[in-house]
C-alpha positions in Angstrom: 24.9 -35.6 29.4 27.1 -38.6 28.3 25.8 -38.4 24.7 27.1 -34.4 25.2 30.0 -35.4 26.5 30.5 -38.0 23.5 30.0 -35.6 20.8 32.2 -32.8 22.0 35.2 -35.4 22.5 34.5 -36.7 19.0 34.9 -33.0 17.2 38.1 -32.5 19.6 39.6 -36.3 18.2 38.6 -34.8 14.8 40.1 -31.4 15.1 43.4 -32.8 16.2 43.7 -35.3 13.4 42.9 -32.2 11.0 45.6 -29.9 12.2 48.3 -33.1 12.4 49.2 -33.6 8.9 49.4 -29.2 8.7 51.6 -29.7 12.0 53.6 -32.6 10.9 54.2 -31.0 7.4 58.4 -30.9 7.4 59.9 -27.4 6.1 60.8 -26.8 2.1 63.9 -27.8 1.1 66.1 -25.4 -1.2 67.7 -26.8 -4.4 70.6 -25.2 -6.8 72.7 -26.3 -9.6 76.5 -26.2 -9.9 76.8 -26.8 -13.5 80.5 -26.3 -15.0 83.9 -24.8 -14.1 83.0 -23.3 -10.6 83.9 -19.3 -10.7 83.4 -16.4 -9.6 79.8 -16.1 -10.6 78.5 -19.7 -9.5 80.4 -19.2 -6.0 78.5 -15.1 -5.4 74.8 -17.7 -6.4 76.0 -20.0 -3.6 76.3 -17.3 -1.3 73.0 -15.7 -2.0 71.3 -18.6 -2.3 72.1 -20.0 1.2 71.5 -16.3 2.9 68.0 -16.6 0.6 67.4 -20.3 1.9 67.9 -19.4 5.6 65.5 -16.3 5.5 62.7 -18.4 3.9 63.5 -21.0 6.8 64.3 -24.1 4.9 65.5 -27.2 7.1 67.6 -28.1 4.1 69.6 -26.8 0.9 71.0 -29.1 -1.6 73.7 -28.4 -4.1 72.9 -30.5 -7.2 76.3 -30.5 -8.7 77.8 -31.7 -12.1 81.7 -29.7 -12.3 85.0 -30.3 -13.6 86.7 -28.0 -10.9 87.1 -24.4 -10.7 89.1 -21.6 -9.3 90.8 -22.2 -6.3 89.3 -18.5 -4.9 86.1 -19.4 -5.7 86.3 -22.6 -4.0 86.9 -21.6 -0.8 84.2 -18.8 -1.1 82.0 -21.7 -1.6 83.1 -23.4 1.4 83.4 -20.5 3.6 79.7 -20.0 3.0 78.9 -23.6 3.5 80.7 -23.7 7.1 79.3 -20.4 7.8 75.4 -21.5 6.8 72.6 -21.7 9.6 70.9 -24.0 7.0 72.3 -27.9 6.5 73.5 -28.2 3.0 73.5 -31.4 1.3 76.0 -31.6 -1.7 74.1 -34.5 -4.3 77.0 -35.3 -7.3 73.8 -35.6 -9.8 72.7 -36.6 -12.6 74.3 -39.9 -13.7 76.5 -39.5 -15.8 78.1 -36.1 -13.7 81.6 -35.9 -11.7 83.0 -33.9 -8.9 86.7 -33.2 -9.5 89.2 -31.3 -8.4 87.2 -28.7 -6.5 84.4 -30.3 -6.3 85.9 -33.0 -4.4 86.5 -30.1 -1.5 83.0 -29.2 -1.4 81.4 -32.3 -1.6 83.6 -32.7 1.8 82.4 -29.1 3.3 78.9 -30.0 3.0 76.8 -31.5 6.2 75.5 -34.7 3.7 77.8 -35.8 0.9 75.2 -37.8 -2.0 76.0 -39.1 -5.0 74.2 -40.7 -7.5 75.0 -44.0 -9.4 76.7 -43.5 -12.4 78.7 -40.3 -10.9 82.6 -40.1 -9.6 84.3 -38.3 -6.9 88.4 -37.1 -6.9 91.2 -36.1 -8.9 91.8 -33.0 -6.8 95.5 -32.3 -7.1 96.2 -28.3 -7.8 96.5 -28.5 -11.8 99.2 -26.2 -11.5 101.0 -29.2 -9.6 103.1 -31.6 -11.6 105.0 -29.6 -14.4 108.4 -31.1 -14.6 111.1 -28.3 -13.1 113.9 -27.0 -15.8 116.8 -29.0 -15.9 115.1 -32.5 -15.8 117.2 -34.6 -17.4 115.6 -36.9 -19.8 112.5 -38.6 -20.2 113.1 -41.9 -17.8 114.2 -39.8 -15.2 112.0 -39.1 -11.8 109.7 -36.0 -12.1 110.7 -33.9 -9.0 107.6 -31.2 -8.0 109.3 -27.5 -8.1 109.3 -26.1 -4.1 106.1 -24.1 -5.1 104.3 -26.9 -6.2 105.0 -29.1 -3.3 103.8 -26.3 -0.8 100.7 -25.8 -2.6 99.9 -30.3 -2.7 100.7 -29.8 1.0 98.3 -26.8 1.4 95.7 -28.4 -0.7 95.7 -32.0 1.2 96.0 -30.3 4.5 92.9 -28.3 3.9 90.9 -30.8 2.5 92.0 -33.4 5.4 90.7 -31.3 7.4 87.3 -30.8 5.7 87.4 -34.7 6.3 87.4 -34.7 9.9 85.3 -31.8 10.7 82.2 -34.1 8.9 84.1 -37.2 10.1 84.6 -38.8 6.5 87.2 -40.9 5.4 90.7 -38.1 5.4 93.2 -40.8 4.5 91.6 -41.2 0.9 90.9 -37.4 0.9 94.7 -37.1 1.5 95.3 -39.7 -1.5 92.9 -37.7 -3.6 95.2 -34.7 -3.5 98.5 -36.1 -3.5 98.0 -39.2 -6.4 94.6 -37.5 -8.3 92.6 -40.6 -7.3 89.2 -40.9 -8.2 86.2 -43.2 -6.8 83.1 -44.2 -8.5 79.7 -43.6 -6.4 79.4 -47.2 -5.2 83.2 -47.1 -4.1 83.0 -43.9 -2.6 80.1 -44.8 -0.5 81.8 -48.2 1.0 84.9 -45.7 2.0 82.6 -43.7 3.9 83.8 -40.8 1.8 80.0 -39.7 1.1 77.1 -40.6 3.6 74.0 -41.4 1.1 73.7 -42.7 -2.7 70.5 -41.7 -4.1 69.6 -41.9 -7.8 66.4 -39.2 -7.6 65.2 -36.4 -5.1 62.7 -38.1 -3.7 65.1 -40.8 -3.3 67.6 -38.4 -1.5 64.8 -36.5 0.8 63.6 -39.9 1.9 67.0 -41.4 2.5 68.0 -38.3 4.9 64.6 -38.2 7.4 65.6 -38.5 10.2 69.5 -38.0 10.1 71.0 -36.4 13.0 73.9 -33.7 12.2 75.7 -30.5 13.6 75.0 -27.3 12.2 77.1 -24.8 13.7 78.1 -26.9 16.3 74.3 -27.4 17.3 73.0 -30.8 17.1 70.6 -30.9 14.2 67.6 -33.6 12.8 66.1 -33.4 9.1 62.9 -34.2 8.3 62.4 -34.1 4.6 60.5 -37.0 3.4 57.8 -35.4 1.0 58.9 -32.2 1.7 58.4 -29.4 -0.9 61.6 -27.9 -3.2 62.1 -24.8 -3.6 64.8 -23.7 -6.9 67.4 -21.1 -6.4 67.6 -20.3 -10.6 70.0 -18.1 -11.4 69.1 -14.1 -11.9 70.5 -11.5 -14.0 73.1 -10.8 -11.6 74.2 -14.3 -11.7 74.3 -14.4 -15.4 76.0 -11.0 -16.0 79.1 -12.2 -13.9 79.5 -15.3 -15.8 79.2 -13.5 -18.9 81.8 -10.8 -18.3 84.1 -13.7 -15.9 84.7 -15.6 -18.8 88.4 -14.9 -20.0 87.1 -14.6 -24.1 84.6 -12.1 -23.2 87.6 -10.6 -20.9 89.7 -9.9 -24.1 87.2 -8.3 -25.9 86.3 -6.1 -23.5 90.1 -5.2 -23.3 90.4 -4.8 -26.8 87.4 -3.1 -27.7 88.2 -0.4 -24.6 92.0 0.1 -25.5 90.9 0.8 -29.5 87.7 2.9 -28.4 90.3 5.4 -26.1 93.0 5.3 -29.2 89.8 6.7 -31.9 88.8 9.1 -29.3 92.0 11.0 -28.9 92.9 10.3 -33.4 89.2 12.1 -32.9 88.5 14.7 -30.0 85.4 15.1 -29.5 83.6 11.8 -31.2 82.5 11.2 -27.4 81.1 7.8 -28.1 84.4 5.8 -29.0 85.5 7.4 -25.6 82.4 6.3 -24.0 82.2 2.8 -25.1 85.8 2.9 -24.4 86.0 3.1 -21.2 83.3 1.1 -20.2 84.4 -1.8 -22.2 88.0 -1.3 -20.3 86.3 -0.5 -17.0 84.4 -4.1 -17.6 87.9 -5.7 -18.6 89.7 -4.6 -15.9 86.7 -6.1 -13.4 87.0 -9.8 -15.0 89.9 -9.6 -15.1 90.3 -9.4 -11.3 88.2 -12.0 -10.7 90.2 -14.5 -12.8 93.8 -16.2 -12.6 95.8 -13.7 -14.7 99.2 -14.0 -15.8 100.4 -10.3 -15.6 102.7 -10.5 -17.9 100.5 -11.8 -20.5 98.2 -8.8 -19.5 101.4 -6.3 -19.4 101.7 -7.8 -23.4 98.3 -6.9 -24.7 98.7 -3.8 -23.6 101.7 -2.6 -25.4 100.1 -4.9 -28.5 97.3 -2.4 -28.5 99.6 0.5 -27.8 101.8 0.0 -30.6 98.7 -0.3 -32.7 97.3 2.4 -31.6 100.5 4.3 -32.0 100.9 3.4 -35.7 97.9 5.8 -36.5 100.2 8.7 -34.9 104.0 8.2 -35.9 105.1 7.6 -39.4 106.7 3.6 -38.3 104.9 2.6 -42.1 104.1 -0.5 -40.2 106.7 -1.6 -38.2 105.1 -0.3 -34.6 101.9 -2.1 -35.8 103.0 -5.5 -36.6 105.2 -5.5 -33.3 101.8 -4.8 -31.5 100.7 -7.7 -33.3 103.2 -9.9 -32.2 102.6 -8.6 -28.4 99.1 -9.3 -28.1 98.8 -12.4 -29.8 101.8 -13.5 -27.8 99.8 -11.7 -24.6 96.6 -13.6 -25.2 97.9 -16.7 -25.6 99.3 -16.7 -22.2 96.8 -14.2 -20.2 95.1 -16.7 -18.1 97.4 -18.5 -16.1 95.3 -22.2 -15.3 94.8 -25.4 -17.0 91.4 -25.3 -15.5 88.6 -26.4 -18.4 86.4 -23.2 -19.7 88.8 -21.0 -18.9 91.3 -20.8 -21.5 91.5 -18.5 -24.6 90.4 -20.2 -27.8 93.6 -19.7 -30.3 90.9 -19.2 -32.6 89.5 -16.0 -30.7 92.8 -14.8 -30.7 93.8 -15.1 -34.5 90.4 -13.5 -35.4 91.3 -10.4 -33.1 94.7 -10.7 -34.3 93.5 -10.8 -37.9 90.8 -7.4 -37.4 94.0 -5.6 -35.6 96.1 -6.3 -39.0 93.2 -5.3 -40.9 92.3 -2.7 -39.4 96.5 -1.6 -39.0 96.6 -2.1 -42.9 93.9 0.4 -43.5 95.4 3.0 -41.6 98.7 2.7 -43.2 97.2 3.1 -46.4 95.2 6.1 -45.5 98.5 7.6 -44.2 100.2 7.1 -47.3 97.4 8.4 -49.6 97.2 11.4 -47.3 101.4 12.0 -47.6 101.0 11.9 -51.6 98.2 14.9 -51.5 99.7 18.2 -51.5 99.3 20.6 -48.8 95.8 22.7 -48.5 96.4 24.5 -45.5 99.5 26.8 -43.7 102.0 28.5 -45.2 103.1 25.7 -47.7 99.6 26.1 -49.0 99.7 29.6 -50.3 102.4 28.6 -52.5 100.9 28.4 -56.4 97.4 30.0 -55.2 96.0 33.1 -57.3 95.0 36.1 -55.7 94.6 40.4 -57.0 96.1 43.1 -56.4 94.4 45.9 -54.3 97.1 48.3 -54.8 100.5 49.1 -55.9 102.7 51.2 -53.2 103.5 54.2 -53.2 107.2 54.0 -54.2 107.5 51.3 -56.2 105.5 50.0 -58.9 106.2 46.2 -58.2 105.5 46.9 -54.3 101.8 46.3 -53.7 98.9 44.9 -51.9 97.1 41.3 -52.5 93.9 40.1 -51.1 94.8 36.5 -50.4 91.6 34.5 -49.0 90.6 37.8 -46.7 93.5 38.7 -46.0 95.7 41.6 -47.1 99.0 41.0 -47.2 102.4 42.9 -48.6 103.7 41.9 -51.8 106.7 42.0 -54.1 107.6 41.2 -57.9 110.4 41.4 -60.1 107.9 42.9 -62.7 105.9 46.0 -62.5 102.2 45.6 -61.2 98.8 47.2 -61.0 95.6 47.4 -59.7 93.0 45.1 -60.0 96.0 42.3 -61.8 96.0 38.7 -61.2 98.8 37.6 -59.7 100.4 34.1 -58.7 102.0 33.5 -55.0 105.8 31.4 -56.0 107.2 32.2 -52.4 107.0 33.7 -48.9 108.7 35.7 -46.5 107.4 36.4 -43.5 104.7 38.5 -43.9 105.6 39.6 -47.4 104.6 37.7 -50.8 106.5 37.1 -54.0 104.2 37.2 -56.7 104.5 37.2 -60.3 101.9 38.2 -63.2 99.0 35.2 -63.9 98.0 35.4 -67.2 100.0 37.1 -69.3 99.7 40.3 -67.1 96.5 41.1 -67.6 94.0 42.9 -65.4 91.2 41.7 -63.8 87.8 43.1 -64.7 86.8 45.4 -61.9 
């Protein structure tokens, strides 16, 4: 009975110790990249990734970020989603080597764990549309004044991000300073300031250093366990990659471009169908960037009437003058369409002298074609009866130089100063109405019947 007894608790101690390490095993960890300027297409993976991270039930989802800012929209979609999240998300400033500026700074703050790794920095998050000197300043020594717009947006900016700061309970006064003066903090720094919570220089590193932690997620009281817990990458999809290709302010322009010139050779052509088609999708696709990016309207409003012009020039006899105004408009209309300093999304000047350059090419070739065309005489209407040859069918009745001429299928009346007969060819000098003035073609003589 003992020995009975011995064995059966022996396979229990055993069947406990197999089904600890499948029990203790912590839940997978999600991991994404922030790579860049942070727009709209990097801010909708964000979102999808963290809805995708809490239906798979990950007990973690960290943002391995490298960035240089981004736009201030897609920012705060960012954050919204972070706040929002059911899932802790851990922002990691990674590799070495990799920054978090301007809005990057914001998120890092958002986040439930702020890590960086050595080698990385933290700040500079002043509006970059903050700190143009006004009109009027006078000279060079003088004190740089912030216009009233620009102070209101500082203030906006280091009252939002203060109070990023004290929702995690990191370090506000420097997050203030970080707005207001553009400071920056190297990893090391930043983690003595108690402006980030961990400094980890691997994964591994980072998962062991957060086992353990104790945090709030959603105002619930939360504990990680992530040591040697499996990752799970959140790469970006065809979705992703379609709205970075089409948010990105070149790709923007040609999109306008190509649309406004494919309507203009649909209606110089009725009936093409494909300029109209590829047309108005490009401008369609134009129009959506556009939206999605910092636009200066009247830069927009310019390239517009550039391509009007242009495409006005193949219509109205301006020999020129219409098209190199149209020129002038959209070069002067894509230099200033995007209005933000932000790095990646300016126009290269060298995108825009190529367009401008095809659109005076292009311009050039039309005019020319107009002109050639002006020189040939006229084929068709009435001017183009005038000098044609044509026979008579028959004299009338009263008057020998009265008659009737077969002009292309047609009958029509005729008159000449000289008598005429049947089956003569005759050449048409004039109109009237519906009446012909002919004279005799070849000496008078008659056609062969």
């Amino acid at each position: 009975m003992r020995h009975t007894l011995a064995s059966a608790g022996a396979a229990i101690i055993l069947l406990i110790v197999a089904l600890l390490p499948a029990a203790a095993a912590p839940p997978a960890v999600g991991l994404l990249d922030i790579d860049g300027a942070i727009g709209p297409a990097s801010a909708d993976h964000v979102v999808r990734s963290i809805e995708r991270s809490a239906a798979l039930g990950h007990g973690l989802l960290i943002l391995r970020m490298d960035t240089p800012g981004g736009l201030d929209t897609s920012m705060r979609t960012v954050i919204k989603a972070i706040l929002a999240s059911p899932v802790p998300v851990a922002t990691w400033v990674a590799p070495s080597g990799a920054r978090a500026a301007s809005a990057g700074t914001y998120i890092l703050y958002a986040s439930h764990v702020a890590a960086m790794a050595p080698g990385t920095n933290v700040g500079a998050a002043t509006p970059v549309e903050v700190g143009l000197a006004p009109p009027g300043d006078a000279g060079k020594d003088a004190p740089k004044q912030p216009s009233p717009s620009a102070a209101k947006a500082t203030n906006d900016a280091a009252a939002y991000l203060r109070s990023l700061a004290q929702l995690r309970g990191r370090n506000a006064d420097w997050a203030e300073r970080a707005v207001r003066e553009s400071v920056s903090l190297s990893a090391d720094d930043a983690l003595k300031l108690q402006v980030i919570d961990v400094l980890a220089p691997d994964l591994p590193t980072l998962l062991a250093s957060l086992e353990g932690r104790s945090l709030k997620v959603l105002g619930q009281p939360r504990v990680l366990h992530t040591s040697g817990a499996a990752t799970v990458s959140f790469t970006p999809d065809w979705r992703t990659n379609a709205l970075g290709a089409i948010a990105n302010p070149s790709v923007a322009l040609l999109l306008m471009t190509v649309g406004l010139y494919g309507l203009v050779f649909e209606f110089m052509n009725p009936g093409a169908v494909a300029p109209g088609v590829i047309g108005a999708i490009c401008l369609l696709l134009g129009l959506y960037a556009l939206q999605l990016l910092p636009v200066n309207y009247a830069g927009l409003a310019l390239i517009v009437l550039g391509l009007a012009f242009m495409g006005a020039e193949a219509f109205l006899p301006s020999f020129g003058i219409l098209g190199l105004g149209g020129i002038a408009a959209f070069v002067a209309g894509a230099l200033m369409l995007i209005d933000t300093e932000l790095p990646g999304y300016g126009i290269p000047p060298g995108l825009v002298g190529t367009l401008a350059t095809a659109s005076a090419l292009l311009l050039f070739g039309t005019v020319r074609l107009a002109v050639k065309t002006r020189r040939r005489p006229v084929t068709s209407g009435a001017a183009g009866l005038i000098g044609m040859l044509c026979t008579v069918e028959q004299t009338g009745p009263r008057r020998a130089n009265d008659a009737w001429v077969r002009v292309e299928g047609e009958l029509w009346r005729a008159v000449s100063s000289t008598p005429l007969a049947a089956q003569q060819q005759v050449r048409i000098i004039g109109r009237d109405g519906l009446t012909l003035e002919v004279v005799p073609a070849d000496g008078g003589k008659v056609a062969p019947s």
